[in-house]
N, C-alpha and C positions, 0 to 999 in steps of 0.2 A: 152210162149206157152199156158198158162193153159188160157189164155184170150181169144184162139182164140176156146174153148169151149163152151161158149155161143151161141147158133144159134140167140138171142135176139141183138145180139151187129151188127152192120152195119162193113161193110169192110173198114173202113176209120177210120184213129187214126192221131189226131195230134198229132206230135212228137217233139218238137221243137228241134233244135237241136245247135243254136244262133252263132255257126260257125264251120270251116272245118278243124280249125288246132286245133293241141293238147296244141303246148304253147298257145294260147287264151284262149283255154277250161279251161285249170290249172290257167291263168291269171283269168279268169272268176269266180273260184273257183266253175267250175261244175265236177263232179266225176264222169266222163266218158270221152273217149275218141272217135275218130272218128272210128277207128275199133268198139269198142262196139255200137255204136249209128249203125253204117253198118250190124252188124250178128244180130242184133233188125228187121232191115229192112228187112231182108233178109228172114228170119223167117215168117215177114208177106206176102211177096210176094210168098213166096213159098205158103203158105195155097191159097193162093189168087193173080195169076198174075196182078190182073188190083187192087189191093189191094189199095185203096186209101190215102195215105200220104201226109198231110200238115204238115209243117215246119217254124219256124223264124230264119233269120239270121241277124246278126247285122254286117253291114258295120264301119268299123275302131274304132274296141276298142282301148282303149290306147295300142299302143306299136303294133299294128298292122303292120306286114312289107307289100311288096306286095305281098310275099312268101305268107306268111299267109293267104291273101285274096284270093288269087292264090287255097288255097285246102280249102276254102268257095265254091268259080266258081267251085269245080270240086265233090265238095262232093252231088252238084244240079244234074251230071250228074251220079255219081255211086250211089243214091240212086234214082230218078226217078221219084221224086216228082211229086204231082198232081197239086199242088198248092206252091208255095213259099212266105211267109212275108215279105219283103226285110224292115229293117231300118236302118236307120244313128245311132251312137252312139251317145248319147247327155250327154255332161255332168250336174248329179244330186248332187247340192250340200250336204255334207255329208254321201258320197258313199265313198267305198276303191276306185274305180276307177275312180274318181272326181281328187283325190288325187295323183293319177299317174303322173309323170314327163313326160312320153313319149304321149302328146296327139296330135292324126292324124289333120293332118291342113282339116279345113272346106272344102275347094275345094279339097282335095282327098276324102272326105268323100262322099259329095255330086256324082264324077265322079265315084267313087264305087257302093255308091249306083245306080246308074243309071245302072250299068254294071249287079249289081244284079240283079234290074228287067228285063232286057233285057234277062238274061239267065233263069230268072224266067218263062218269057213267053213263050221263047223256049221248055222248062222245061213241060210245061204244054200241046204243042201243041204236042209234042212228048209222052204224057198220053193218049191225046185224039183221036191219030192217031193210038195209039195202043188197043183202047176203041173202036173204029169204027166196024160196025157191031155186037159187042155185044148186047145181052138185058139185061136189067137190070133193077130192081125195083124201080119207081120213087113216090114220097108224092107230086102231085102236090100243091102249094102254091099259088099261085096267077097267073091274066090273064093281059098281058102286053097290053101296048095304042096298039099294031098293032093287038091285038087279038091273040095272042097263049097263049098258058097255060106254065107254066114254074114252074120248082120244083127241087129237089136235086137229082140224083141216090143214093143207098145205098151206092158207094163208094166213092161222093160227088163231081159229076159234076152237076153242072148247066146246064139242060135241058130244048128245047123248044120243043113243037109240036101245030098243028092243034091238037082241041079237042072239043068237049062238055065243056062249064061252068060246069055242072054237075059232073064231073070228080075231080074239086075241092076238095083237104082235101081228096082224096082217092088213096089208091093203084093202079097204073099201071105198067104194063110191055112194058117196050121202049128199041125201039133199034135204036140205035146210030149210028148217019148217016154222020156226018162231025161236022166239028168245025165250031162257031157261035156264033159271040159275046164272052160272057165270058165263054163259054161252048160248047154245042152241042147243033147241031137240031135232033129230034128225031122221030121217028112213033110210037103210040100205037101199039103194035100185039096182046092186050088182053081190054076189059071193052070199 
C-alpha cells in the first residue's frame, strides 16, 4: 500500500507471478502463494480499477499436473491482467529444477503454452474493453508507416491516434476508443 503514495509512479506494476498453483510455487521455491500474490492485486485495483498488471507464467514446470496448469488458466482470469508473458519451461543445465525427475514431455509443454496465450489475449481484450471510453495519460513515442502516432497510457496500453508529429515525446490526454492491434485506438481531448 505504501507504493500506491507516490503520485510520480504510473498505474501499471509488473508483477510476475510464474504460476497459479501453490505446489509449483513451493516447487519453484518462491515464498508466496496464489492467495497472497491475489490480496497484492486486489489492493492495487482497488486504488485503481483499470490498474495496470503485467505478469509471467511459465507453462509445465517439472512436476507440473494439469490441475496445476488448470489454476495458471484461471489465476489470468481472477487477477485481470493487462498483459500476460506466457513461457515454456526449458530445462537449464545446473538448476534444482533441471534435476527434477518429473519433467512435462515437450508436446504438453508447447499445447500449454499455446493455451496460455490464447487466455492471455482473451486476458487483455477483456482490459481493454473495460478501458474503453476512459482518458488517460499517454508519452507518445513514435509515428507508425500508416501515420498514427503510438505511445503507452500510464497504465500500459499501447495506443494509436491521429495526431500532429509535433505531439511527439509529449504528454497527451486519450481516450480509448476500441481495441487495435496490440492495444487501442485512441482520440486526443487535450494538446
Amino acid at each position: 500500500k505504501r507504493l500506491l503514495q507516490y503520485e510520480k509512479l504510473c498505474p501499471h506494476l509488473h508483477l510476475s507471478v510464474q504460476s497459479g498453483s501453490d505446489r509449483i510455487l513451493a516447487a519453484m521455491n518462491r515464498h508466496y502463494t496464489r492467495q497472497e500474490y491475489l490480496e497484492i492485486v486486489k489492493v492495487l485495483q482497488a486504488f485503481d480499477p483499470l490498474y495496470g498488471i503485467t505478469t509471467d507464467i511459465i507453462a509445465g514446470f517439472p512436476g507440473e499436473s494439469e490441475e496445476d496448469f488448470t489454476d495458471s488458466l484461471r489465476i489470468i482470469d481472477e487477477a485481470g491482467f493487462c498483459k500476460v508473458h506466457a513461457f515454456k519451461y526449458s530445462r537449464r543445465k545446473g538448476t534444482k529444477a533441471a534435476e527434477l525427475k518429473e519433467q512435462v514431455d515437450g508436446n504438453v509443454k508447447n499445447q500449454r503454452s499455446r493455451r496460455l496465450m490464447e487466455k492471455a489475449e482473451y486476458a487483455a481484450s477483456l482490459f481493454y474493453d473495460k478501458c474503453r471510453g476512459a482518458c488517460r495519460r499517454v508519452l507518445f513515442e513514435e509515428k507508425t508507416a500508416d501515420g498514427l502516432l503510438t505511445g503507452y497510457t500510464d497504465n500500459y496500453i499501447r495506443v494509436y491516434v491521429s495526431g500532429a508529429h509535433s505531439l511527439l515525446n509529449q504528454f497527451s490526454m486519450v481516450k480509448l476508443l476500441e481495441e487495435y492491434q496490440d492495444g487501442m485506438k485512441g482520440e486526443i481531448v487535450n494538446g
